[in-house]
C-alpha positions in Angstrom: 16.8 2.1 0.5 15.6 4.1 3.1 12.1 6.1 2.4 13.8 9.2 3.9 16.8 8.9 1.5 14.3 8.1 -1.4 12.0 11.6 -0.2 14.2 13.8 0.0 17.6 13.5 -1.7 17.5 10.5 -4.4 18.2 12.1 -7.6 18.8 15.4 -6.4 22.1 16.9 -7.3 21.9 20.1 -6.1 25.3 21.4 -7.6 23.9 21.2 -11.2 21.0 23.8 -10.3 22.8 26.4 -7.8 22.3 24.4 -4.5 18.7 25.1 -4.9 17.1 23.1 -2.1 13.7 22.5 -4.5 15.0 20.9 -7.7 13.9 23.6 -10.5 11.1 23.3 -13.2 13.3 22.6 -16.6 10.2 24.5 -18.8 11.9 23.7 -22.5 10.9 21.5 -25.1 14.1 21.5 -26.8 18.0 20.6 -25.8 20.5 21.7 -27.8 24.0 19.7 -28.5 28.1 20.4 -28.8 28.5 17.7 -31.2 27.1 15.5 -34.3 28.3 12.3 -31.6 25.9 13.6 -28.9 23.6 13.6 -31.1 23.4 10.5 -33.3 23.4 9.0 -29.8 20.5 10.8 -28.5 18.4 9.6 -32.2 19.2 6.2 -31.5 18.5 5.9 -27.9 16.0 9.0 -26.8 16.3 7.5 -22.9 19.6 8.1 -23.0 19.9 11.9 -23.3 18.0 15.1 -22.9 16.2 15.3 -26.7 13.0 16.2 -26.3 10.6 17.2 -23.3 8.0 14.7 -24.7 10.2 12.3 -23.5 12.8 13.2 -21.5 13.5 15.9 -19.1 15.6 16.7 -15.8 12.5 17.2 -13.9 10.7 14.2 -14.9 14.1 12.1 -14.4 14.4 12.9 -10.5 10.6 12.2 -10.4 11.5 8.7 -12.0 13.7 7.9 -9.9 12.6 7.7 -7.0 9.3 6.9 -7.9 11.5 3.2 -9.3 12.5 3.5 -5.6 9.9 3.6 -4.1 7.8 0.6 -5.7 11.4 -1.4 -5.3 11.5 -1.2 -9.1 14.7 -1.2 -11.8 12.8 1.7 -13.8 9.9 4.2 -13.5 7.8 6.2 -16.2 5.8 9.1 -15.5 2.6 9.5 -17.7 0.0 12.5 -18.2 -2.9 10.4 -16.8 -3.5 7.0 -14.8 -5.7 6.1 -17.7 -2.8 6.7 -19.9 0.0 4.3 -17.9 -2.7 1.7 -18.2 -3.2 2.4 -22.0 0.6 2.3 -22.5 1.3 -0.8 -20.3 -1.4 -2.7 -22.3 -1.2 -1.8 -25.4 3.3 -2.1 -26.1 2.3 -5.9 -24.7 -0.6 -7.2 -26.6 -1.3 -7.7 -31.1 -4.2 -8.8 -32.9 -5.5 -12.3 -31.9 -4.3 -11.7 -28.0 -6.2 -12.3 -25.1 -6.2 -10.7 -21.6 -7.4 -11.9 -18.4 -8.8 -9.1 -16.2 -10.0 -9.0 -12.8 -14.1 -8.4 -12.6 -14.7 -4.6 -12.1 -11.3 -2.6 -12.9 -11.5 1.0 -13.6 -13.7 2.4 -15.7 -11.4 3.4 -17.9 -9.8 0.1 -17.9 -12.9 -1.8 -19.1 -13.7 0.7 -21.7 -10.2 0.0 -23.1 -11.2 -3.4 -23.2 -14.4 -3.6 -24.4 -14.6 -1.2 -26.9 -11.1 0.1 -28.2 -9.4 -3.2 -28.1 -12.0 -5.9 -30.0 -11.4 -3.3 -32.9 -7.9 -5.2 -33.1 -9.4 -8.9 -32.3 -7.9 -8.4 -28.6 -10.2 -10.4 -26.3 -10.6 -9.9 -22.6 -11.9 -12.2 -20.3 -13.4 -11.1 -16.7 -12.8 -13.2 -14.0 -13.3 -12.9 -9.5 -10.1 -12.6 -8.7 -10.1 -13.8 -5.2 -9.6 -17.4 -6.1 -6.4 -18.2 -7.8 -8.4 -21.2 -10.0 -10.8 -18.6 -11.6 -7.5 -17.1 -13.6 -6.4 -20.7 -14.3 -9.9 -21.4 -15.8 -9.9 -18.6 -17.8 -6.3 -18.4 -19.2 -6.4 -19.7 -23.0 -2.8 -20.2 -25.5 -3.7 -16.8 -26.5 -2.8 -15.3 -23.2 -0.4 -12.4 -23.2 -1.8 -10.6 -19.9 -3.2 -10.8 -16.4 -4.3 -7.5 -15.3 -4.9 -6.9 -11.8 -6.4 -4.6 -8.9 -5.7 -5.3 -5.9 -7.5 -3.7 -3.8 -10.4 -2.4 -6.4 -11.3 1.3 -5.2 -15.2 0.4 -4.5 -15.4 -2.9 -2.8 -12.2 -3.5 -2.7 -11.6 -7.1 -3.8 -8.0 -8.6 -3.6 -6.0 -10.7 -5.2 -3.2 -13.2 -4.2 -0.3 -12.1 -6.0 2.0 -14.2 -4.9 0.4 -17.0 -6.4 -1.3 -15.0 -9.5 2.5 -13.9 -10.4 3.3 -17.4 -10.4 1.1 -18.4 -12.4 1.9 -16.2 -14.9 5.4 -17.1 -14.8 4.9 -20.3 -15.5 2.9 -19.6 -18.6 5.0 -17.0 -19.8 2.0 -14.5 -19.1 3.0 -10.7 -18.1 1.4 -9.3 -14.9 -0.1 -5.5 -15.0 -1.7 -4.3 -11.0 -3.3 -1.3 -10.7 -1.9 -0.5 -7.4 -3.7 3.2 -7.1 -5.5 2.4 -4.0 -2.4 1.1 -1.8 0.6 3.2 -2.8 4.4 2.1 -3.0 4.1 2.9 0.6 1.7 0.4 1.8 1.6 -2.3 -0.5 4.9 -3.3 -3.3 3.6 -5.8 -6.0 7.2 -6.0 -7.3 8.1 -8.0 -4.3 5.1 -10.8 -5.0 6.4 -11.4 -8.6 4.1 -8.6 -10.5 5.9 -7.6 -13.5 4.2 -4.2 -13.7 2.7 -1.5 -11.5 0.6 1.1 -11.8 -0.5 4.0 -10.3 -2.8 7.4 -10.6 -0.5 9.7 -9.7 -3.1 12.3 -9.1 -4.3 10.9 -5.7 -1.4 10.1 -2.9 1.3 10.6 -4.6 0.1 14.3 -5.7 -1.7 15.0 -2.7 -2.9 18.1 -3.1 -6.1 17.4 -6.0 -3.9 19.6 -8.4 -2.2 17.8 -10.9 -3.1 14.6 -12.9 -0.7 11.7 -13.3 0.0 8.3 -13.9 3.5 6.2 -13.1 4.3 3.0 -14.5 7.3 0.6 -12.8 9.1 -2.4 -13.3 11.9 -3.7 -15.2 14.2 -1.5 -17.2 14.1 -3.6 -20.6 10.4 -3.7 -20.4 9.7 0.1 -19.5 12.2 0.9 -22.6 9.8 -1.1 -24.3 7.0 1.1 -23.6 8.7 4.5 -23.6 9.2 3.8 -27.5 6.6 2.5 -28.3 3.9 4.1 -26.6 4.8 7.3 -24.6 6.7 9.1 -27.2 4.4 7.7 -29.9 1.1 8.9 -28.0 2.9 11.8 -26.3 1.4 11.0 -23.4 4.3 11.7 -21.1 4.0 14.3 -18.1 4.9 18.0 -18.2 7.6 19.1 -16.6 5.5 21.5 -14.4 3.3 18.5 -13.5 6.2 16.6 -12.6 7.3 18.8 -10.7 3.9 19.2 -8.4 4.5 15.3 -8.1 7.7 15.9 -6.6 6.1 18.7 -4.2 3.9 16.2 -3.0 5.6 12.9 -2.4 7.9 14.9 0.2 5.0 15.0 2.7 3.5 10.9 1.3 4.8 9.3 4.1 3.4 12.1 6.9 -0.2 12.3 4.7 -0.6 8.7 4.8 0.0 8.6 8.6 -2.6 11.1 9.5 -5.2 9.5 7.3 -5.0 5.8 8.2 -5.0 7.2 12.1 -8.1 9.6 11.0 -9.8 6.5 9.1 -9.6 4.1 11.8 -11.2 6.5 14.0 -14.0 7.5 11.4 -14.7 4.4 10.7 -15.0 3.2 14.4 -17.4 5.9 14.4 -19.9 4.8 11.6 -19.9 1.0 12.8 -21.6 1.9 15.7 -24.0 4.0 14.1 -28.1 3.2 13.7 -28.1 4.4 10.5 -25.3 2.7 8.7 -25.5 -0.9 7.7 -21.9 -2.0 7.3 -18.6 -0.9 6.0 -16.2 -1.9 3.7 -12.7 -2.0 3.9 -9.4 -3.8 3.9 -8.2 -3.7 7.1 -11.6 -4.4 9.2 -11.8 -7.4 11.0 -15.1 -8.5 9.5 -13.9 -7.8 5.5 -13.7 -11.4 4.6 -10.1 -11.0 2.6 -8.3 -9.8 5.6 -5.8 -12.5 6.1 -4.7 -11.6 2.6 -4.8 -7.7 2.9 -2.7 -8.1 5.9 0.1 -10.6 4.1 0.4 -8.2 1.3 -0.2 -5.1 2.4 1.2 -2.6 5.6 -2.1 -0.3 5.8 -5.0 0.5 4.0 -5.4 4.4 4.5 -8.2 6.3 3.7 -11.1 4.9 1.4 -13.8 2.9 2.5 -17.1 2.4 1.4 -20.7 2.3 3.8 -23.9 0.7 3.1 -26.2 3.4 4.2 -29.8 2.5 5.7 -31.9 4.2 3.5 -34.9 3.3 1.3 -34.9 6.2 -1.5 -32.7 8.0 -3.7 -34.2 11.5 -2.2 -33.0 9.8 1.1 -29.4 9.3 0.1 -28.8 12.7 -1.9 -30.6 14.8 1.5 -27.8 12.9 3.9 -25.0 13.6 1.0 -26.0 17.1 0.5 -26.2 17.8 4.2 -22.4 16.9 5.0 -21.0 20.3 5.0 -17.0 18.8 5.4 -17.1 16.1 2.3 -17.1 17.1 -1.1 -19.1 15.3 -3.3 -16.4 14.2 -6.1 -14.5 12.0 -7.6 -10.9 10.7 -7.5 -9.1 10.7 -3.7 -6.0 10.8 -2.2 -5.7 14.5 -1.6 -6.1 16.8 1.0 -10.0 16.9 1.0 -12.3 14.6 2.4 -14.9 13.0 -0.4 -17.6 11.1 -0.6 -19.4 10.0 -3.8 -22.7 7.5 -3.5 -23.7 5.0 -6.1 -27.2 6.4 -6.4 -25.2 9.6 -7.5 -25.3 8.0 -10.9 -28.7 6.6 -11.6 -31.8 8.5 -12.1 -34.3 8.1 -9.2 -36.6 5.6 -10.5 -33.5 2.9 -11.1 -33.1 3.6 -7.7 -33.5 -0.1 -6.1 -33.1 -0.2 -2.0 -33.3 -3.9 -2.5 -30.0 -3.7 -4.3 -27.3 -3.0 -2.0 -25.0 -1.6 -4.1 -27.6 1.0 -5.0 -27.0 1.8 -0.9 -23.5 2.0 -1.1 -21.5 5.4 -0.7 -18.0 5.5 -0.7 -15.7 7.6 1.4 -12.5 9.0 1.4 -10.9 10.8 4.5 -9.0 13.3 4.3 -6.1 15.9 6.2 -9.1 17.0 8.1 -9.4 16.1 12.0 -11.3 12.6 13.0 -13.9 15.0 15.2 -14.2 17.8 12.7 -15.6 14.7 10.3 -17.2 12.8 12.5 -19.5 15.2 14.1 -20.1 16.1 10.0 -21.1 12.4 9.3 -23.1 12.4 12.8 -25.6 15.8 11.7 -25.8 14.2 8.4 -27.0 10.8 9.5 -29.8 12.2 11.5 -31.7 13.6 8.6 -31.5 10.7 6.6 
């Protein structure tokens, strides 16, 4: 399906809402019904009809849509949070005495949903470096049920094979979860290597605009049905329509965005490997990141977050060159229209500071909408005082 098609007219039926060009924002909790039929249906099956804005509602549905499109999936659910997709995906697939394999490092609030919510239910995870296939093998036990996945990480950005991780899993009868947050539908489409589900934080590129917070799960439709009764109407941790709709605002422009930022990034990054001051950087799609062969097979670009090893030999050091940039914001998250940066050291007190440690050095960076001059002339000032 073409990504135009998918943009800017799946699931739109403009007749229904007055020929509207922008689809509108359905604000009701409640939908009313013309018959006792309609509704016995709508109890037994709340997918199947307008019941309920906790679960389902017109806005959300277009969003669904072509968000399924996008990632090449049957089905697509829309959640109030990226940590929630991941809570839903996990939890509607594993009971007591289950183990997971996990990549080393996932989100934060990924591990913590390992480590600490999930032993309360005798759910085990295992941690495992996932760029050799043989380190899942090792690890899987009979008590299997999931391989979760990130691929790229958003730090160091460590990759996977999916290909062969998916089968893997098939053959063991294990279900795949990515966290595909840092590549997008756009650039990378786990589906396609076998991955049974795919995730995403909704709040970065697909939003756009560091307004809104989301989280999309996709895959297949007996499996997503799964979760939506399960999980997302028993948590109520489906998206607003209003939400949904901001979504929908800002996938129109993904494919542009994305454009402009890998073209910014390459440039920005050409920039800072040159540079006295900087030690190395980090990212897919440089020639010297040692998985590059692989980020190439699976993925069509890498965009805009990177991470630099700055040459510095204090904490002081690294939070006078942060606080100098006068174009980066020092913040979380990425994946809208502002360019960030957020260093390790930010989270440590001085004296854990250890310049020995590399990853105490580290910074990462994301580029935004901004011109490559207008930031590189920002990084340049900043370097000089550090």
């Amino acid at each position: 399906m073409d990504i135009s098609h998918i943009l800017n007219e799946l699931g739109e039926d403009r007749s229904l809402y007055f020929n509207a060009v922008a689809p509108p924002i359905v604000q009701t909790s409640n939908f009313v019904f013309d018959s006792f039929e309609e509704i016995r249906k709508a109890f037994e099956d709340e997918d199947s009809a307008f019941l309920y804005s906790r679960g389902k509602n017109p806005t959300i549905e277009i969003l669904r849509k072509k968000l399924a499109a996008l990632d090449g999936a049957e089905d697509a659910l829309v959640f109030n949070s990226g940590a929630s997709a991941i809570f839903a995906a996990v939890l509607a697939n594993v009971g007591a005495g289950d183990h997971i394999v996990s990549v080393d490092k996932p989100y934060s609030w990924a591990w913590r949903m390992f480590d600490n919510m999930l032993p309360r239910f005798h759910v085990k995870t295992t941690y495992v470096d996932g760029t050799r296939i043989e380190n899942f093998e090792k690890a899987l036990t009979p008590e299997t049920r999931i391989i979760y996945l990130e691929s790229p990480n958003s730090n160091t950005f460590e990759l996977q094979d999916l290909e062969a991780v998916a089968k893997l899993a098939r053959e063991r009868g294990i279900l795949t979860i990515i966290d595909n947050s840092y590549s997008t539908p756009l650039h990378q489409k786990p589906h396609a290597f076998g991955i049974d589900l795919s995730l995403q934080s909704a709040t970065k590129y697909l939003g756009g605009h560091s307004d809104t917070v989301a989280g999309v799960l996709t895959g297949k439709k007996a499996m997503l049905n799964k979760i939506f009764n399960e999980q997302l109407l028993n948590n109520g941790s489906g998206i607003s329509p209003f939400n949904a709709w901001l979504i929908l605002r800002g996938i129109r422009t993904l494919q542009l965005r994305l454009e402009h930022i890998s073209a910014t990034t390459v440039k920005v990054i050409e920039f800072l490997k040159n540079h006295s001051k900087i030690e190395r950087v980090i990212f897919p799609f440089d020639d010297d990141f040692p998985q590059i062969s692989l980020a190439k097979k699976q993925m069509t670009g890498a965009c805009g977050l990177f991470t630099i090893v700055l040459k510095a030999v204090s904490h002081e050091q690294i939070e006078r060159f942060t606080y100098s940039l006068k174009h980066f914001l020092v913040a979380v998250s990425w994946g809208g229209h502002e360019s960030l940066i957020l260093p390790q050291a930010a989270g440590m007190a001085p004296g854990q500071f250890d310049p020995s440690v590399e990853k105490h050095r580290m910074a990462r960076v994301y580029v935004g909408l901004e011109n490559a001059e207008y930031l590189i002339r920002d990084l340049d000032q900043a370097l000089s005082v550090l």
